[in-house]
TORKELUM-199126 format. One record per residue (C-alpha): residue in three letters; x, y, z. Coordinates in steps of 0.02 Angstrom, whole numbers, plus 50000, padded with zeros to 5 digits. Layout:
<atoms>
ATOM,ala,X,Y,Z .
...
</atoms>
This chain:
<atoms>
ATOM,unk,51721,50572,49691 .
ATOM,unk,51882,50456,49645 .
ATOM,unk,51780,50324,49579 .
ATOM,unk,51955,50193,49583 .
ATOM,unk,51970,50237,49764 .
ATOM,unk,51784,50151,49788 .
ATOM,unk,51821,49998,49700 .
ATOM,unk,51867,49864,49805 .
ATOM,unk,51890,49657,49755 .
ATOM,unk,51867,49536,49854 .
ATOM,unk,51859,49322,49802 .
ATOM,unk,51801,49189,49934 .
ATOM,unk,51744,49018,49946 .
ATOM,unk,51592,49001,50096 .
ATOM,unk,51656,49192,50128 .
ATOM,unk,51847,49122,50174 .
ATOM,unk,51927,49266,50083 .
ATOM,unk,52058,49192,49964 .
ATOM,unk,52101,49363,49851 .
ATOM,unk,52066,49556,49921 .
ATOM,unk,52162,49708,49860 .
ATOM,unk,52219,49834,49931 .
ATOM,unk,52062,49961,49886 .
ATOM,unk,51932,49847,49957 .
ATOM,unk,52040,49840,50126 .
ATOM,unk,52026,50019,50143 .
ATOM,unk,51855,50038,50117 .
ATOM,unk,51825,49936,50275 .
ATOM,unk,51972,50030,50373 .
ATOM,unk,52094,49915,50352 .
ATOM,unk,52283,49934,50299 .
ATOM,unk,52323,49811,50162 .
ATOM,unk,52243,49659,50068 .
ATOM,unk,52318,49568,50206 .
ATOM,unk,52229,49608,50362 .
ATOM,unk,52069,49558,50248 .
ATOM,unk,52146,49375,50209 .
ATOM,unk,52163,49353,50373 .
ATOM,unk,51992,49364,50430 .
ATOM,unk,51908,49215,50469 .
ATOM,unk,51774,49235,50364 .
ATOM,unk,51694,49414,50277 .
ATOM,unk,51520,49399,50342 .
ATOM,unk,51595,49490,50491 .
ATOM,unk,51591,49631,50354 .
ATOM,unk,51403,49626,50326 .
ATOM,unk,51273,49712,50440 .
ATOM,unk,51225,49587,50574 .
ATOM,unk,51051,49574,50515 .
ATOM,unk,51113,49559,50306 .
ATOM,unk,51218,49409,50358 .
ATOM,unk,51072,49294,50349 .
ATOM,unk,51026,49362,50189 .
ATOM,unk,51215,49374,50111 .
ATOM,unk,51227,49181,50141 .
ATOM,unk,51088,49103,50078 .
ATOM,unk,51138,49223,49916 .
ATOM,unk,51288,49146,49907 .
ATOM,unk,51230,48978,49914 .
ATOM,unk,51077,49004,49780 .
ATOM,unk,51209,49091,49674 .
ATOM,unk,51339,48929,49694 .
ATOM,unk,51193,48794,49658 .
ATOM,unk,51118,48905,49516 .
ATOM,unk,50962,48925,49575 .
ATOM,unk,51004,49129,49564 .
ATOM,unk,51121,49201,49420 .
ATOM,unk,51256,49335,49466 .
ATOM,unk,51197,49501,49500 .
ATOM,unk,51214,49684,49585 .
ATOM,unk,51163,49694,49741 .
ATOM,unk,51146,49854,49873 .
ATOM,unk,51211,49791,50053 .
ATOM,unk,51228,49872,50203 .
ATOM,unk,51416,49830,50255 .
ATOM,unk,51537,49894,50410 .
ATOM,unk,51683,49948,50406 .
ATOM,unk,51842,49898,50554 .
ATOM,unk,51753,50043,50664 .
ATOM,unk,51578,49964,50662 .
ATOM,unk,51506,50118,50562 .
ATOM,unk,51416,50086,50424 .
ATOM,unk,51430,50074,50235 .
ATOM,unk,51309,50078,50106 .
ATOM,unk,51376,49990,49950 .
ATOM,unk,51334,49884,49778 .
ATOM,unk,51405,49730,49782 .
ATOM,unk,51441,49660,49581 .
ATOM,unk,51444,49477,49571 .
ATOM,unk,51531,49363,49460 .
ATOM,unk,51586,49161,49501 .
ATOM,unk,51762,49121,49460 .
ATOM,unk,51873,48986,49461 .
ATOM,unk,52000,48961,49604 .
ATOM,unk,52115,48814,49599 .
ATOM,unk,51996,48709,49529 .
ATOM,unk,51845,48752,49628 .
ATOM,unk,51711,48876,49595 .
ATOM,unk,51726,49038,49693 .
ATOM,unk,51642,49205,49727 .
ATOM,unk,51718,49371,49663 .
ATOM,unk,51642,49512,49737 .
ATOM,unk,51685,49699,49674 .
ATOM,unk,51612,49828,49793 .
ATOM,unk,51564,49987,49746 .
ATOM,unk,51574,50127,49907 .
ATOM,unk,51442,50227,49904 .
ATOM,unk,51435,50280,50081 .
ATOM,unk,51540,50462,50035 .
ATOM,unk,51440,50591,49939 .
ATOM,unk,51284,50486,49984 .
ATOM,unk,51166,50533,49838 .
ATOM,unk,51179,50440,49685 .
ATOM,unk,51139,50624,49571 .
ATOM,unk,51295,50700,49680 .
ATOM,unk,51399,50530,49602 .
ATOM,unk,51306,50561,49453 .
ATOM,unk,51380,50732,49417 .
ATOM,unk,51541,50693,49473 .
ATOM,unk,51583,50549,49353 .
ATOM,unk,51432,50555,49245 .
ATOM,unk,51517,50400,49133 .
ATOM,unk,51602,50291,49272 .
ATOM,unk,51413,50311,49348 .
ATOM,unk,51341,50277,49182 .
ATOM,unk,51446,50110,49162 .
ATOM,unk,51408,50050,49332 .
ATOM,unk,51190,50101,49337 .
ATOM,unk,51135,50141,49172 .
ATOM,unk,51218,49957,49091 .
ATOM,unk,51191,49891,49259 .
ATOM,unk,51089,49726,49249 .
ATOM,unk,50987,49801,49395 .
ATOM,unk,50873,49914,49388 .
ATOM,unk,50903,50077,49480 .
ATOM,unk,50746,50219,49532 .
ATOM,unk,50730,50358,49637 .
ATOM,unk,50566,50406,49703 .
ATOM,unk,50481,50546,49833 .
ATOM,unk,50306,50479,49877 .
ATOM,unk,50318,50359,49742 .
ATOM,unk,50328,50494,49600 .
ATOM,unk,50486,50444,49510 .
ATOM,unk,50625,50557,49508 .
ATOM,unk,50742,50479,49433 .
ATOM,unk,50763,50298,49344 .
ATOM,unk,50884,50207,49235 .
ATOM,unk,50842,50108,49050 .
ATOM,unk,50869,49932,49146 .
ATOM,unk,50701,49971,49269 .
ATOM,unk,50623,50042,49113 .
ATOM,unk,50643,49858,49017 .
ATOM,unk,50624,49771,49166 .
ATOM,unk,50424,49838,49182 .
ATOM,unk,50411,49820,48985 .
ATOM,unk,50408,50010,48956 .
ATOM,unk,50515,50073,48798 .
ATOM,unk,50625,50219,48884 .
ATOM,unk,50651,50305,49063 .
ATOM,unk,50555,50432,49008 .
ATOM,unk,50397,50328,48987 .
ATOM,unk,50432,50292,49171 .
ATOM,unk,50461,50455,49235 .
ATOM,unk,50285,50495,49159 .
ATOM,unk,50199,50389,49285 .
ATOM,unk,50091,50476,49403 .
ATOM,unk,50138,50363,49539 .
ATOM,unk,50279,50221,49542 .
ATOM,unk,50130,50093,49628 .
ATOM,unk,50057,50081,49457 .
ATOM,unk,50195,49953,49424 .
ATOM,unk,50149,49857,49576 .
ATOM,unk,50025,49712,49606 .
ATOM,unk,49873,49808,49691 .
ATOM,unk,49867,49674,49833 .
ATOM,unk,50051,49736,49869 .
ATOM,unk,50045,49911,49866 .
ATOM,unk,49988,49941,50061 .
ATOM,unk,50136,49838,50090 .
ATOM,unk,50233,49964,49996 .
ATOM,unk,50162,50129,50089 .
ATOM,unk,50184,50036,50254 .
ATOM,unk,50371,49995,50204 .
ATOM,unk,50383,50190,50141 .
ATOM,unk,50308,50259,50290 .
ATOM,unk,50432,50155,50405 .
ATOM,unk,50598,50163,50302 .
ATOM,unk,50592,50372,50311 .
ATOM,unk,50536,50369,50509 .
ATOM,unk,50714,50283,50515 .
ATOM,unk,50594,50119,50610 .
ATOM,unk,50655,49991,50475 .
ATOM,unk,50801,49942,50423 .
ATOM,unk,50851,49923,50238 .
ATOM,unk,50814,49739,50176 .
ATOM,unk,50780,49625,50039 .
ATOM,unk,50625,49604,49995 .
ATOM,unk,50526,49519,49866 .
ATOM,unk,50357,49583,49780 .
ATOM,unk,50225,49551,49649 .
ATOM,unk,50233,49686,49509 .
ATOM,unk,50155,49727,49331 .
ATOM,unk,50229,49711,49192 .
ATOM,unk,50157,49833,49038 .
ATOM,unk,50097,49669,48940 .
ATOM,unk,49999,49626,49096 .
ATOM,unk,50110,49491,49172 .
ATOM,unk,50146,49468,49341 .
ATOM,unk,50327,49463,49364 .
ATOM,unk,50407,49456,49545 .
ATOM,unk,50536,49579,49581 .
ATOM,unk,50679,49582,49712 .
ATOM,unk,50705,49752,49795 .
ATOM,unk,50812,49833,49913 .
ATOM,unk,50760,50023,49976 .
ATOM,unk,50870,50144,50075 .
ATOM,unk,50842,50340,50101 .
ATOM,unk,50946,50470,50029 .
ATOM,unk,50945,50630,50014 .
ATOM,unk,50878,50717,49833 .
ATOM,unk,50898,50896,49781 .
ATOM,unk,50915,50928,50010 .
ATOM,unk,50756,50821,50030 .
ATOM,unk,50749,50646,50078 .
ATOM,unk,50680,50537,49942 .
ATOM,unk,50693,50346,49913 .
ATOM,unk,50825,50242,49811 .
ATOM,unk,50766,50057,49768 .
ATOM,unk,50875,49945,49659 .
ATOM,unk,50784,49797,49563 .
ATOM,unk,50800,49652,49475 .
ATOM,unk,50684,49534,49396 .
ATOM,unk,50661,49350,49498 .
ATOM,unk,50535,49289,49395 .
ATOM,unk,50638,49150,49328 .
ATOM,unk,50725,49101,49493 .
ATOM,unk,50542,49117,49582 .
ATOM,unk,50447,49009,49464 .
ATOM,unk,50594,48882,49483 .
ATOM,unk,50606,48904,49681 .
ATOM,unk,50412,48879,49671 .
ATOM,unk,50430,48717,49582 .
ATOM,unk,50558,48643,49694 .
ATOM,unk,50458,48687,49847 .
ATOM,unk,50315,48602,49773 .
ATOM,unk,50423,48428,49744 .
ATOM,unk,50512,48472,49914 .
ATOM,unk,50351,48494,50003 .
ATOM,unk,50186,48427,49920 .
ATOM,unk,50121,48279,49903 .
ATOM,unk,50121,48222,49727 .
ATOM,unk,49935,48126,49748 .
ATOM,unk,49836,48245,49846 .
ATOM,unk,49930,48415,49794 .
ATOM,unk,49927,48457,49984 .
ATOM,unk,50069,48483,50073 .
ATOM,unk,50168,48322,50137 .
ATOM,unk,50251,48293,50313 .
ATOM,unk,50401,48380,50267 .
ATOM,unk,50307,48528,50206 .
ATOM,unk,50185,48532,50366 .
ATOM,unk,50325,48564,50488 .
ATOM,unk,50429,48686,50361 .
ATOM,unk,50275,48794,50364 .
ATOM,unk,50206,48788,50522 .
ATOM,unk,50364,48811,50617 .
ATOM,unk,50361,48975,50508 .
ATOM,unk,50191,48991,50566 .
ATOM,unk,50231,48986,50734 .
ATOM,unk,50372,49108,50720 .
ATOM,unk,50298,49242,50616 .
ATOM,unk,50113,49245,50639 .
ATOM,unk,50042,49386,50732 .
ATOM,unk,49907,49308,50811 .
ATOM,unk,49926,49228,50999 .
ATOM,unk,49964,49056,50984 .
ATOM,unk,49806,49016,51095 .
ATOM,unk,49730,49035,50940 .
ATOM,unk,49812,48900,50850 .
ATOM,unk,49733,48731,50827 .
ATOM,unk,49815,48573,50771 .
ATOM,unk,49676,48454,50684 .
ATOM,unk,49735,48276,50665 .
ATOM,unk,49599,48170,50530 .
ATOM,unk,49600,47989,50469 .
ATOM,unk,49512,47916,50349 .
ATOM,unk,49398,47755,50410 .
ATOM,unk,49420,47577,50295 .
ATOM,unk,49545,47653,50174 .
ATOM,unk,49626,47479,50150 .
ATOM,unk,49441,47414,50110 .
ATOM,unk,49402,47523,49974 .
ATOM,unk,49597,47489,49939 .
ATOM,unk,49538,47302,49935 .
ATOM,unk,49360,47310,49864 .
ATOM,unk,49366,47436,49722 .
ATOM,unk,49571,47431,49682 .
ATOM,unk,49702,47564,49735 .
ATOM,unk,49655,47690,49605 .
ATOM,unk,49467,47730,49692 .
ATOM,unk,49594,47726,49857 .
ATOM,unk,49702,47867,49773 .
ATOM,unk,49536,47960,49720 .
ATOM,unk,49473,47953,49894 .
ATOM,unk,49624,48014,49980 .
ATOM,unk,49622,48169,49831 .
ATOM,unk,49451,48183,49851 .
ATOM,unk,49462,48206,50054 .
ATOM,unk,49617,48316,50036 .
ATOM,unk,49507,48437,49929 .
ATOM,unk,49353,48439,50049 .
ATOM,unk,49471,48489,50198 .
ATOM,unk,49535,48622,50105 .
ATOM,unk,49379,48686,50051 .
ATOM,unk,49326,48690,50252 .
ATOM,unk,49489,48805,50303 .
ATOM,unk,49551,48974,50248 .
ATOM,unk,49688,49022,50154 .
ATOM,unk,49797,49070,50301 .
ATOM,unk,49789,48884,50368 .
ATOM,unk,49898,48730,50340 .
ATOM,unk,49844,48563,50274 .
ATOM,unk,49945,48410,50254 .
ATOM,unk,49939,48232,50219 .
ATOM,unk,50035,48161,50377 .
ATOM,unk,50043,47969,50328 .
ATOM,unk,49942,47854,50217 .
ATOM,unk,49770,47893,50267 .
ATOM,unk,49788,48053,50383 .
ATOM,unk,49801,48214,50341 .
ATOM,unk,49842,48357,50451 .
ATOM,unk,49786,48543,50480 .
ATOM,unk,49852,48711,50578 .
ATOM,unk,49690,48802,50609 .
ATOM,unk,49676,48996,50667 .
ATOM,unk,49523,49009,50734 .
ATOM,unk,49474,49149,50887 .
ATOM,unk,49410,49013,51005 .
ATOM,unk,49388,48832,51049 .
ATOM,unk,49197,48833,50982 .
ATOM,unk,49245,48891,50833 .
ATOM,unk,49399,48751,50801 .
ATOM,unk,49276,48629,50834 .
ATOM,unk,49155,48688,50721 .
ATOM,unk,49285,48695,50575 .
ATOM,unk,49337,48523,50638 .
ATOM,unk,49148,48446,50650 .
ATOM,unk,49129,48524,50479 .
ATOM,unk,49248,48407,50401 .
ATOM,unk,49209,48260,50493 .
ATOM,unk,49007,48264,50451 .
ATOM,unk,49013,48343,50284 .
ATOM,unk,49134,48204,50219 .
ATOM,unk,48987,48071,50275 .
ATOM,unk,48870,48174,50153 .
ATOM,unk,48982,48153,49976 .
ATOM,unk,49029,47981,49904 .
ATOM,unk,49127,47925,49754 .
ATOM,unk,49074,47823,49612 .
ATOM,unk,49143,47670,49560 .
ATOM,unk,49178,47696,49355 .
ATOM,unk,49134,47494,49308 .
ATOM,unk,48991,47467,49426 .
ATOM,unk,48911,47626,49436 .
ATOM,unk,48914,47593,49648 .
ATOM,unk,48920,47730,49769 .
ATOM,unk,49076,47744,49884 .
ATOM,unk,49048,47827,50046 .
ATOM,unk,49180,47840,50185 .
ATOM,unk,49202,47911,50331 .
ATOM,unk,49328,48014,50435 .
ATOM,unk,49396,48013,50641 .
ATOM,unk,49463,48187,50713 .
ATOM,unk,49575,48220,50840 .
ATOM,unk,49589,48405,50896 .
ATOM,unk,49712,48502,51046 .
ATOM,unk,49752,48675,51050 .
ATOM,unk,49912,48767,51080 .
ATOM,unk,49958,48782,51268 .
ATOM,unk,50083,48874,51378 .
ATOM,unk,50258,48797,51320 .
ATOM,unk,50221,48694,51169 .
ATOM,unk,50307,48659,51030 .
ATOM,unk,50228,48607,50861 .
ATOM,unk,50306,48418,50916 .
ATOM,unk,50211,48437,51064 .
ATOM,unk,50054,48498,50982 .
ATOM,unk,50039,48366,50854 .
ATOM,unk,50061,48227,50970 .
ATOM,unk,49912,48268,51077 .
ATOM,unk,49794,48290,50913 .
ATOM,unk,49888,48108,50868 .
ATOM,unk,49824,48047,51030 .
ATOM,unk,49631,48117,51036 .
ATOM,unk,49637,48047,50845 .
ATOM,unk,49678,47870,50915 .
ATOM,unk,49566,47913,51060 .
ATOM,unk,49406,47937,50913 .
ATOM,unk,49458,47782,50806 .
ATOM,unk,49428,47678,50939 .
ATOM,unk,49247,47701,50949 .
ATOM,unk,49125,47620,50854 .
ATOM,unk,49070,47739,50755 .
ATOM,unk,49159,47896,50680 .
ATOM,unk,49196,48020,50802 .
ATOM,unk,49286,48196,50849 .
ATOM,unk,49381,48216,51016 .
ATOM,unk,49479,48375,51078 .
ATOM,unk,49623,48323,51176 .
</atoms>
């Protein structure tokens, strides 16, 4: 393989090429540097379903929230036709403003990375072994082949330490590893497309450290085997994490806040599996906040509203959403099979919370409050707006009674 021939620069600012050369025109079938430059923007470049992925790289990589690295895209070429290729990252300077360089490595000709291997064993060398990312090749998860970079990046002291390994899923977090032969499974029955992903592994200390993958099938000695590049996220997870929580919790309660509630249950609504009949909204104020407010000061207000947000979530599972909506109401997406068993959760909350008080640190006095639930369930053409505001209105309709009360719009 002509190794120079595969090398192709391009620079861009929000993917408006500014620099290409000649080389990384004609790996996408175009003439000159030119005829790149005048493309509107090179997403068109990327697979269709990469482009999503491509720019919120970029703009993690521009903010800093993600440091430069090699990636493995999926790209087409002028003809539509595919291209597998590493894309090597570094951010530049152009007249003053940052910018992205991208140099893309071709590997779509001679597609196995042991034919480039033998080929131009030290141009491969310089571009996987030092690579920053790690680089493995596995059949059935037994390794085949691995570079040093995976090797540190799981803790272990050389590639042959790896290549020992029984099975490649030792390295990954148990409750991930279905994921992985489901992925595995799908990726050589040619039903998935290649795609980012990000997973829970094991490092050989014992640490969890997250891992962003990308797996496409090749072929290995004439048999199809799997190639998965790597590269440790730890850092840029634990940070993402952290934002997310001052994004969307509430700094009192720890549950989520407003913002947070419709982030999440819009991706709720979107991804979950389950019918959205299933889906309850669960709307619950707490009664005579701004009296315990009054009587006992607004730190025994803050413990109540921590103490309620706690209760709730010990009353729903995992897969649910709670939220504090506004000052004394907090807000839940419930899953539950059927309208019995919604009502139940909801009924839960509402009577148990009648059955725990606070105490007052100077006076030794028992606080006891109570809670009003509102309650609808998805129907045919809702939206999550649509949802809330009938819970909002069976939660007005239950504060208006005398005495604490639940009431399913």
């Amino acid at each position: 393989m002509d190794f120079d021939a595969h090398y192709g620069v391009v620079i861009h600012q929000d993917f408006i090429p500014l620099y290409a050369d000649d080389n990384y025109a004609k790996i996408f079938g175009y003439n000159t540097a030119q005829d790149i430059l005048a493309l509107k923007s090179v997403l068109e470049l990327i697979d269709p379903e990469l482009q999503d992925v491509a720019a919120h790289t970029y703009y993690a990589l521009m903010s800093g929230i993600e440091k430069p690295q090699v990636r493995s895209y999926i790209n087409r070429n002028r003809l539509g036709l595919k291209l597998n290729v590493l894309a090597i990252e570094h951010i530049v300077e152009w007249q003053g403003r940052a910018a992205l360089k991208i140099t893309i490595v071709d590997l779509t000709e001679s597609t196995t990375l042991k034919q480039a291997l033998v080929q131009s064993e030290s141009r491969y060398q310089q571009l996987v072994y030092g690579s920053v990312q790690g680089v493995l090749v596995h059949r059935n998860f037994s390794p085949l082949y691995c570079n040093q970079t995976l090797a540190q990046l799981f803790g272990y002291p050389n590639i042959q330490s790896i290549m020992s390994l029984a099975s490649i899923l030792d390295v990954i977090e148990p409750s991930y590893q279905e994921q992985r032969l489901d992925a595995n499974a799908a990726l050589l029955a040619n039903k998935v497309k290649p795609h980012p992903v990000e997973i829970k592994c094991l490092h050989l200390s014992g640490r969890i450290i997250w891992v962003k993958l990308i797996e496409t099938v090749i072929s290995w000695e004439q048999q199809p085997a799997i190639q998965v590049t790597m590269i440790d996220v730890t850092e840029s997870y634990l940070l993402k994490d952290k934002l997310d929580k001052q994004i969307y919790v509430d700094c009192l309660t720890k549950a989520l806040n407003r913002r947070g509630f419709i982030h999440f249950s819009q991706q709720l609504m979107t991804h979950s599996s389950l019918v959205h009949q299933h889906l309850y909204c669960v709307l619950m104020g707490i009664d005579d906040l701004k009296q315990i407010n009054h009587l006992f000061g607004h730190d025994m207000g803050d413990k109540a509203l921590i103490h309620f947000a706690q209760h709730c979530q010990s009353k729903l599972a995992e897969t649910d959403l709670i939220a504090r909506w506004s000052g004394d109401e907090f807000i839940a997406i419930v899953q539950a099979s059927s309208k019995s068993i919604a009502l139940k959760i909801a009924e839960s909350i509402r009577h148990s919370i009648e059955h725990t008080a606070l105490i007052e640190p100077e006076s030794g006095k028992y606080i006891r409050f109570s809670a009003c639930v509102g309650i609808s369930n998805w129907q045919a053409d809702d939206t999550i707006d649509s949802l809330i505001l009938r819970a909002d209105s069976a939660l007005e309709q239950a504060r208006s009674q005398i005495t604490s009360q639940l009431v399913f719009a």
